[in-house]
N, C-alpha and C positions, 0 to 999 in steps of 0.2 A: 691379751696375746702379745707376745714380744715382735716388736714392730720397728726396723729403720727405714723411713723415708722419706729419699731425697726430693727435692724441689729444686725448681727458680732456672733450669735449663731453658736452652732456647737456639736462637740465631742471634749472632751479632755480628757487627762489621769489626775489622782487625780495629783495635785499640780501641774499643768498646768496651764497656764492662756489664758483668752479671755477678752476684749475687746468692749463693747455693743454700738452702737449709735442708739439716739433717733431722730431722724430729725423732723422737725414741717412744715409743709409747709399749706398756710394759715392762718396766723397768726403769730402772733410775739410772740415768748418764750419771750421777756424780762419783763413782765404782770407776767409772770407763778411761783410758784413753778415745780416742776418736780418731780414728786415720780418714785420709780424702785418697782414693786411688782413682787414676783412667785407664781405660781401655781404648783403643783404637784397632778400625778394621785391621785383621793381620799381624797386629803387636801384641804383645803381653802386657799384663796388667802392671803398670808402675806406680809405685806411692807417690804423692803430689806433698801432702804434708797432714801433720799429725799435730795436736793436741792431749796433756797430758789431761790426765781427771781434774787437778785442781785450776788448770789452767796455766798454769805457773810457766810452762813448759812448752815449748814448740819447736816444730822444724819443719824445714821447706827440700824440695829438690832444686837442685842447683837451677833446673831450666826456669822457674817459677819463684825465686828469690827475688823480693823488692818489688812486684807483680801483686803475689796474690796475698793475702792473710789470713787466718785462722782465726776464729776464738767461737766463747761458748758462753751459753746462757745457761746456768745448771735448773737454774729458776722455772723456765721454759724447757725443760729438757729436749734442748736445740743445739749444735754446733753450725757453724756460717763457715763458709770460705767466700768472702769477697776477691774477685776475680776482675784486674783491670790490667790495661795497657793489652788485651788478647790480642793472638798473633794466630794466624791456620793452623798451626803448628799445636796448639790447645785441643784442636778437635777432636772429641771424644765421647764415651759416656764415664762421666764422673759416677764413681763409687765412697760410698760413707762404709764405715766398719769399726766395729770394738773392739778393744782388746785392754787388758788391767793396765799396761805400760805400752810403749809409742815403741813400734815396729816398723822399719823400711819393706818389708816383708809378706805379703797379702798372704801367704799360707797362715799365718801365724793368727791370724785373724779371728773370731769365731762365730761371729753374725755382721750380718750385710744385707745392707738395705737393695730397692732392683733397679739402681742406676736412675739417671738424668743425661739425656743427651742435652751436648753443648756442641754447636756449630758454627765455625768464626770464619765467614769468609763474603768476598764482597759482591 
């Protein structure tokens, strides 16, 4: 069965760091980009950063430049977002999602995993 799910949420103190995986199961990441989107109560869903299929490729939203990072283990059909220096401002639940090429865009998207809450506050 085609399967994204995310892990490795939690509670952390501002400028703490976590760690997120996306696991794929049914199917093979190595086809995919991989996007990281959050949600927050009340907000709409924004893209965090993206991953192309070969890796080759990434991007960040400006708020989470220099912060967080991206990559992927095709091996393990896993993508990671390591996630440090956090600030309250991060709280949310992070979303993994497919797509053939890297999209700022969660419409665009066509499977998604069901979230990991992440809570940064002291």
């Amino acid at each position: 069965q085609l399967q994204l799910v995310e892990s490795g949420g939690g509670l952390v103190q501002p400028g703490g760091s976590l760690r997120l995986s996306c696991a794929a199961s049914g199917f093979t990441l190595d086809y995919y980009a991989i996007g990281w989107f959050r949600q927050a109560p009340g907000k709409e869903r924004e893209g965090v950063s993206c991953i192309s299929s070969s890796g080759g490729s990434t991007n960040y939203a400006d708020s989470v430049k220099g912060r967080f990072t991206i990559s992927r283990d095709n091996a393990l059909n896993t993508v990671y977002l390591q996630m440090n220096s956090l600030k309250p401002e991060d709280t949310a639940v992070y979303y993994c999602a497919r797509r053939l090429y890297c999209s700022g865009y969660a419409n665009e998207y066509d499977y998604w995993g069901q979230g990991t809450q992440v809570t940064v506050s002291s």
